[in-house]
C-alpha positions, 0 to 999 in steps of 0.5 A: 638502903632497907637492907642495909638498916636490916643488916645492921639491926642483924649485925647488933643482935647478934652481939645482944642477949639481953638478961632478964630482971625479975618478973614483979607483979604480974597482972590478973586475968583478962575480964570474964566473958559476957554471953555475946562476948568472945575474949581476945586471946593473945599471941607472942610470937617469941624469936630464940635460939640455941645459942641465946644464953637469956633466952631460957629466963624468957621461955620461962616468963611465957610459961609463968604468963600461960599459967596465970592466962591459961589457954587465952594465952598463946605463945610460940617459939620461933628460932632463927638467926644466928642465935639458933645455928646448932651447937656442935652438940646439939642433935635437932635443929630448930631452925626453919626458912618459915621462921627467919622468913617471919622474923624478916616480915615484922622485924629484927630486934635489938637483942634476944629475948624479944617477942612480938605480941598481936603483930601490934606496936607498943610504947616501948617497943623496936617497931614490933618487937618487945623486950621481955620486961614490958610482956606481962603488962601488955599481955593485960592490956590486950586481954582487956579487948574483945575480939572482933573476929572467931576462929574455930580449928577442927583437926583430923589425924591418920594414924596409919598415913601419919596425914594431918587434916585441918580446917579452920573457921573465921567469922568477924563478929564485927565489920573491919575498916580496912584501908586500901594497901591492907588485906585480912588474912589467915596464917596457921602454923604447927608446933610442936612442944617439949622437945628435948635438946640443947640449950645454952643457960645463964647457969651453962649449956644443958644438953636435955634442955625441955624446949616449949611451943617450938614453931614446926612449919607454917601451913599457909605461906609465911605472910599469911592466905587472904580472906575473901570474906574479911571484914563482913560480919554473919559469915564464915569461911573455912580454909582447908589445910593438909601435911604428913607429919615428919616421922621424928615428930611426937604427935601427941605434943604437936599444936596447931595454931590459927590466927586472923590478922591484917596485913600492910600498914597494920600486921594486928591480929584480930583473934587467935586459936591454939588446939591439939592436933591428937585430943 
């Protein structure tokens, strides 16, 4: 019965791109950090597609909201389903098992633009996921939090072997209740940004379209790696994550981002990291 209640969520969004009103009054940045204090950052995992003639204004709205937040804004863009099959035109592909994978995992939407932010259910919202009229509130809203996890990202690039080395660093800076049927876990993906190819417009097809924070691979299995230490606070532990670039990638445009979360009842992210992998 799930599969089929999935099928046709599927079966609508398919004939759903929704458009998007104009951005009015956009919030101010989150609050200033205190000496003790690590400000939650906020991660939109974007779900697009090639063939999504909305989703350009929604791409759009993520770059006017990185602006405003600056780098305790994270965005990502997944594409998948349908939306995403290559236009005959078209010379990349977006398209990647991990992303229809994760779009399964939290949820398909109603339409496109959508995008799911923190893994936390809003007023509003599709279970997670969000149309992009309600981003810019509760972008606010979440950057009003403190994060009760840190997440450091140290990157290594081999040049000669095109080899990316990559640790990352959890600590919980408070101590979590985690229910029973929940487990605390590290997800790192690699994005690669301005890519140029195809693109479908309210204003018609673009063929040199500039594609932003594009989601590349995922370094950890889709659903995320446990945490053996989740929930205790005064320690850390470090994952240690490896993979040769594609040749056809630009590295110095490649982002590897880091985020903690919960998994079961609850999918919200505690804290999340996004650095370069080439400083």
């Amino acid at each position: 019965m799930k599969k089929i209640f999935y099928s046709l969520i599927l079966a609508i969004s398919l004939f759903t791109c929704e458009e998007i009103p104009p951005v009015v009054g956009m919030g101010p940045m989150g609050p200033g950090p205190g000496p003790d204090i690590v400000l939650k950052k906020v991660l939109i995992e974007e779900f697009t597609g090639n063939k999504c003639t909305n989703c350009p204004p929604g791409s759009k709205l993520l770059l006017d909201l990185q602006a405003i937040h600056g780098d305790i804004f994270i965005p990502i863009s997944l594409h998948c389903t349908d939306w995403a099959v290559p236009h005959p035109e078209a010379e990349i592909d977006f398209r990647t098992q991990d992303a229809e994978s994760i779009i399964q995992f939290l949820g398909f939407p109603v339409g496109f633009p959508t995008g799911v932010i923190n893994r936390k259910k809003f007023t509003g919202g599709f279970d997670l996921q969000l149309g992009s009229d309600s981003w810019p509130g509760i972008v606010d809203q979440e950057l009003a939090q403190v994060a009760p996890a840190k997440v450091e990202i140290t990157p290594d690039f081999d040049a000669n072997s095109r080899t990316a080395s990559i640790d990352v660093t959890v600590e919980f800076l408070v101590p979590q209740e985690i229910e029973q049927d929940d487990q605390s876990m590290i997800t790192v993906y690699l994005l690669e940004d301005h890519i140029t190819g195809f693109q479908d417009t309210p204003d018609g097809p673009v063929a040199d379209y500039d594609h932003r924070h594009v989601f590349r691979t995922a370094l950890t299995p889709f659903s995320g790696e446990p945490l053996t230490l989740a929930g205790q606070t005064g320690l850390d532990q470090t994952k240690s994550y490896s993979m040769t670039i594609p040749s056809d990638w630009e590295v110095d445009n490649v982002l590897v981002v880091a985020f903690v979360h919960n998994s079961g009842s609850s999918k919200e992210i505690y804290q999340a990291e996004e650095v370069h992998l080439v400083e």
